[in-house]
N, C-alpha and C positions, 0 to 999 in steps of 0.2 A: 662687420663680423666675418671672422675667417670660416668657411666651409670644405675641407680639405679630406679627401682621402689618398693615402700611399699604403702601394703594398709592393711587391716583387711579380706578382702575376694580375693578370685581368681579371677572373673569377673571385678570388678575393675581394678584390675593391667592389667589384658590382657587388657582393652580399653586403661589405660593409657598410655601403653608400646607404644603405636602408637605414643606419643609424644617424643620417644627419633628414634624414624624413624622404620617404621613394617618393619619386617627382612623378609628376602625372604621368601617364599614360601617352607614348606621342611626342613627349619634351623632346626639344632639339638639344643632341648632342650633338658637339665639335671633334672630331677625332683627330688626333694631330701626331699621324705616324709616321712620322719623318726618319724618326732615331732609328730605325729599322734599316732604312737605306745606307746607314753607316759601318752596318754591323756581318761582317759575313757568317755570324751565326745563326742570324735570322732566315729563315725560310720565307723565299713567296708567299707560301701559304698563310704563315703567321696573321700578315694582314690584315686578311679574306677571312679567318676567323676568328679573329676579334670582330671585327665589322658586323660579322653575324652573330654573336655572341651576347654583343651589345643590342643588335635587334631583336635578338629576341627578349634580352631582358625588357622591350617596350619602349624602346627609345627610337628618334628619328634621326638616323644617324646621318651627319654630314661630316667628309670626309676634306679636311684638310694637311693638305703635304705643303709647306710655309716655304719648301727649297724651292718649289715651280710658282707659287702662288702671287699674285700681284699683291702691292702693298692694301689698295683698296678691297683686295678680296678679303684678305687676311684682315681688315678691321670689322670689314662688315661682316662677315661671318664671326669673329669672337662678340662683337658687339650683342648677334641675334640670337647667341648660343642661350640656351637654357642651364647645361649641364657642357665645360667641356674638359676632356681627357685625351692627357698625351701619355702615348706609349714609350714603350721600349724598345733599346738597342745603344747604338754609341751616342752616350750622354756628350763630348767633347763637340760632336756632328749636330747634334739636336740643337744645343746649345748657339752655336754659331750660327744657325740658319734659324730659330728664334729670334736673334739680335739683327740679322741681316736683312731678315725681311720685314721688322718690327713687332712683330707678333710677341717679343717679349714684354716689350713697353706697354701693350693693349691688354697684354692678359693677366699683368701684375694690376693696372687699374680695376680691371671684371672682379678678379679675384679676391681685390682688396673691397669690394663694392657689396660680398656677398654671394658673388655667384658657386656655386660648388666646382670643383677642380679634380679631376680623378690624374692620381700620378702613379706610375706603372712602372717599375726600375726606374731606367732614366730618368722617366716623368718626373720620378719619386725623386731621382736625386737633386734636379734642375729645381727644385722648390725650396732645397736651401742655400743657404750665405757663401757658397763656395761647390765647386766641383773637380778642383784637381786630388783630392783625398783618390777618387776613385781608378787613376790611373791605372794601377793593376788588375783591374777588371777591362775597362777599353780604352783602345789604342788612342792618346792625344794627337797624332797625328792625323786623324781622320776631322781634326777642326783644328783646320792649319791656318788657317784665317782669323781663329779665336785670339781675339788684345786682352782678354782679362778671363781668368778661369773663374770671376765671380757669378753666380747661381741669382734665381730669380728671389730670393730673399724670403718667399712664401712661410716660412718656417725659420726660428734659429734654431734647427739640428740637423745634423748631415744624415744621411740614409744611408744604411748598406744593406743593399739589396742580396737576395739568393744566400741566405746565408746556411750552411747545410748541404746546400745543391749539389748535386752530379758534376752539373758542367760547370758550373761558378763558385761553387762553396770553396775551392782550395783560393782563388783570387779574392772574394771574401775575407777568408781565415788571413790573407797577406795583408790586406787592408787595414783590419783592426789591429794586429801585429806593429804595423806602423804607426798607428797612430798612437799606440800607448807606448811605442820605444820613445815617439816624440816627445809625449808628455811627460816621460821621467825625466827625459835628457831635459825638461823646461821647469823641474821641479824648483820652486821659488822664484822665478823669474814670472814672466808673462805668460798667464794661462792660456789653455787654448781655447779659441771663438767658439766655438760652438761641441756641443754631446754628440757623442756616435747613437743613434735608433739603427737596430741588429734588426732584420727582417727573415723572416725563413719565406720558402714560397707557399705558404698557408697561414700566413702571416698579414694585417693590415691595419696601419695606425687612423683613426677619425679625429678631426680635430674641429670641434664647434666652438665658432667663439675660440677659447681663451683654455677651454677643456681640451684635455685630447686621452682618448681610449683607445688599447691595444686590444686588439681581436684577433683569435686563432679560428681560423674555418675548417 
């Protein structure tokens, strides 16, 4: 049974994670903020607070970056996670260093096993069937190594994160733009794979099981 939170921000998902049941006190979470190193939007700081954000929500947070990480850290750390969540930044970067270091293949079986997942932008987007939709939000070439722009499959719906936003909402607004020029131009022919899920950043989808609920915080 799937246990999944996405949203566009981290404070989000930690409130909504309370709707697939708050895990004890102490739980190890996995933090996997790789996509950050891809993005020159991200600030240092970003982080350093998430990291703390997440501890103080009561979690024991272990900090996994999957670009440096050995193939055996990256299994036995997903394997020991209680709760784990990958952040935000260039989804095309996450994505390649997911696949590179195998952490995608370990955390699709966790995932599929039950374990809860917190997805965070990127996060959010790398949990569905595909991720080159998102182009116009980050740069494909910062995962120049990536052979397939297919996503961890966690979800059949695509994300679009930040939608509204300051800094991302016009990349956003480009995004869905395209994707329904696509679908008229595909009208009677081959539908397309998978729905667009619009996220604002107070925005975060729960998906228990087989149910999934949107939440505005």
């Amino acid at each position: 049974m799937s246990n999944l939170v996405l949203s566009s921000r981290l404070v989000p998902a930690i409130r909504s994670l309370r709707r697939l049941g708050a895990p004890r006190s102490g739980a190890k979470l996995v933090y996997i903020p790789t996509a950050d190193m891809g993005d020159w939007r991200r600030k240092p700081v970003s982080r350093h607070l998430n990291i703390r954000r997440l501890t103080q929500a009561g979690f024991n947070v272990h900090v996994l970056d999957v670009a440096h990480a050995t193939p055996n850290e990256v299994e036995s750390e997903l394997r020991g996670a209680d709760v784990i969540c990958v952040g935000g930044g260039n989804t095309f970067y996450l994505m390649q260093e997911l696949r590179r270091s195998g952490a995608a293949d370990v955390l699709v079986e966790e995932v599929d096993a039950g374990k809860p997942y917190i997805g965070v932008s990127a996060g959010a987007v790398v949990a569905g069937p595909d991720i080159g939709y998102i182009a116009p939000m980050d740069d494909p070439a910062k995962g120049r190594f990536l052979q397939t722009c297919k996503g961890l499959g966690l979800v059949d719906f695509r994300v679009v994160p930040h939608v509204g936003a300051a800094l991302l909402g016009r990349a956003a607004a480009s995004i869905v733009r395209l994707q329904e020029n696509l679908a008229a131009s595909m009208a009677g022919r081959q539908p397309l794979s998978s729905k667009l899920e619009l996220l604002t950043d107070r925005e975060g989808i729960v998906i228990n099981g087989a149910k999934a609920i949107r939440l505005a915080i």
